[in-house]
C-alpha positions as CSV (number, residue, x, y, z in Angstrom):
1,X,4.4,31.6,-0.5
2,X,2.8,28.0,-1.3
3,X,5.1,25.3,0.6
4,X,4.7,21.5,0.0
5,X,3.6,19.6,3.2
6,X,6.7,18.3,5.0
7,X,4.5,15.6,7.1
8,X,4.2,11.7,6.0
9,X,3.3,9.1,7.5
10,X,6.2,6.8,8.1
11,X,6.0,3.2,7.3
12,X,4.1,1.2,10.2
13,X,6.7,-0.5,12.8
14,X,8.1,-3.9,12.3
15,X,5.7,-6.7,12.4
16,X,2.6,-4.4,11.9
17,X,0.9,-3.6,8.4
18,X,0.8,-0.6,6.9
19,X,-2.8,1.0,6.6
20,X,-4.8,1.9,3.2
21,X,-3.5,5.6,3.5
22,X,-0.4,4.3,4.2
23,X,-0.1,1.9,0.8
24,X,-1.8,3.7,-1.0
25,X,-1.0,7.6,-0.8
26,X,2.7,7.4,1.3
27,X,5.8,6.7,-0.4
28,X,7.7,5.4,2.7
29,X,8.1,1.4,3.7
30,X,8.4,-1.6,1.8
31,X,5.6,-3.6,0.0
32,X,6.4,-7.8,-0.6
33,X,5.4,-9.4,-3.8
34,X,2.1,-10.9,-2.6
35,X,1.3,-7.3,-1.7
36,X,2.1,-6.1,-5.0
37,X,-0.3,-8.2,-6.6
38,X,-3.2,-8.2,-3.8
39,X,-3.1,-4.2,-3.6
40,X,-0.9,-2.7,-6.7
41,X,-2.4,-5.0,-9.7
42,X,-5.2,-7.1,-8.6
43,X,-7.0,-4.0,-6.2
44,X,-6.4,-1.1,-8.2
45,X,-7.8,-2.7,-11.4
46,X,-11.1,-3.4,-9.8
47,X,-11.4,-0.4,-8.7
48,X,-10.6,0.3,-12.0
49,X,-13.2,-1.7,-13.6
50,X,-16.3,-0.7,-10.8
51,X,-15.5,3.2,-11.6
52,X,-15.2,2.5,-15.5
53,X,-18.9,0.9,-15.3
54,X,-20.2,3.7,-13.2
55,X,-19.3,6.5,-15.0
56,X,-20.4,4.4,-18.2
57,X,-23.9,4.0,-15.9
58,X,-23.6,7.8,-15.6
59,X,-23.7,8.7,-19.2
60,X,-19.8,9.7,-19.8
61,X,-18.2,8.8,-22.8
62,X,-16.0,5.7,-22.6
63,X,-12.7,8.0,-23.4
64,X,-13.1,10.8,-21.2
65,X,-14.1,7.8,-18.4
66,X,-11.4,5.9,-19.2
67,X,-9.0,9.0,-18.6
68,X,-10.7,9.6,-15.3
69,X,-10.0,6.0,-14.0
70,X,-6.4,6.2,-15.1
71,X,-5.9,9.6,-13.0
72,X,-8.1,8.3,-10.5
73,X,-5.8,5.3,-10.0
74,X,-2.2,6.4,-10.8
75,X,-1.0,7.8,-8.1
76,X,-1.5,4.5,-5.6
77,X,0.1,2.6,-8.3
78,X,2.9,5.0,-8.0
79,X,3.1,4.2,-4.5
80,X,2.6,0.8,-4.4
81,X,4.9,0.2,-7.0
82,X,7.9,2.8,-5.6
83,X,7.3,0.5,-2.0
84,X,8.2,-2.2,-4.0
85,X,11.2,-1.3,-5.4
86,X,11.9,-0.2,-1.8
87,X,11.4,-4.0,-0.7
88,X,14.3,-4.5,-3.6
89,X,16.9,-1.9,-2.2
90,X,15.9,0.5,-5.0
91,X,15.3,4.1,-5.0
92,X,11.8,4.8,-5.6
93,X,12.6,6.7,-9.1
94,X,12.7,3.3,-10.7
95,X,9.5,3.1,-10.8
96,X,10.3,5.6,-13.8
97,X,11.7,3.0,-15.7
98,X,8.1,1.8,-16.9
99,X,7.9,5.0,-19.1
100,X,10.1,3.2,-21.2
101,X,8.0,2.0,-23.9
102,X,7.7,-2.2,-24.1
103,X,11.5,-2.8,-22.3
104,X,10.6,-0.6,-19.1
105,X,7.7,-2.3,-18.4
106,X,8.4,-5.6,-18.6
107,X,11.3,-4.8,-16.6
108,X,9.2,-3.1,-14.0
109,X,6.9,-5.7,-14.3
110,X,9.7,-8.8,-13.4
111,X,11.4,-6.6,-10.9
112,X,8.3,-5.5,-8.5
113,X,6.1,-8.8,-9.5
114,X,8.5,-12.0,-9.6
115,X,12.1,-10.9,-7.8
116,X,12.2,-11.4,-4.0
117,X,12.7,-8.0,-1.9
118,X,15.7,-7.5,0.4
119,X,16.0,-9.7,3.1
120,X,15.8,-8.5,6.9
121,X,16.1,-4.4,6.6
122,X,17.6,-2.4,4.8
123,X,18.0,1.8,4.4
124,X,13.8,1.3,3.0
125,X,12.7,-0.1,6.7
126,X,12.3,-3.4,8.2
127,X,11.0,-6.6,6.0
128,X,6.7,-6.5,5.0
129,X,5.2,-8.8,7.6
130,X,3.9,-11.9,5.6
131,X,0.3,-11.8,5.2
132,X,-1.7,-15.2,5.8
């Protein structure tokens, strides 16, 4: 029978930063707001953008490209966003609050971008390092 992996990488040890596999796939550690921005918003939709005008370059239709990008590029949001509501004491499945139409997402969007996350540790892991 099919059985999900049980391994993950845990989040990286206090003082170090967590790798791009690490932010990006894992669900595990705690992201600060300047990481939000620099890796879950600002990143992700350039990545967004250079993909859209590639497959544009390639010939696919702007929909079905479109579509692509957003598959492409939703699960590291997930994950950047669910560290961040780590960093906040939160359980991950608030990040399913943004499926709320208008409402969710601007209280997503206040919560992970412009509240500060727990101070010191908590049951998420130890504080994000600041990043110069």
């Amino acid at each position: 029978m099919f059985a999900l992996p049980t391994h993950h990488s845990p989040p990286p040890p206090l003082g170090e930063v967590m790798t791009p596999a690490q932010l990006y796939l894992g669900l595990h550690g705690r992201v600060n707001r300047r990481g939000f921005w620099l890796h879950g918003v600002l990143a992700l939709l350039v990545i967004g953008m250079v993909v859209m005008a590639l497959l544009e370059i390639a010939g696919i239709h702007p929909d079905r490209a479109e579509r692509l990008v957003n598959l492409l590029i939703a699960w590291p949001a997930v994950a950047v966003s669910a560290k961040r509501w780590h960093d906040r004491d939160k359980s991950a499945w608030w990040v399913l609050i943004a499926l709320i139409p208008l409402i969710g997402q601007i209280w997503a969007l206040v919560d992970n971008g412009f509240l500060r996350g727990t101070r010191g540790p908590n049951r998420f892991g130890p504080e994000p390092p600041a990043q110069p």
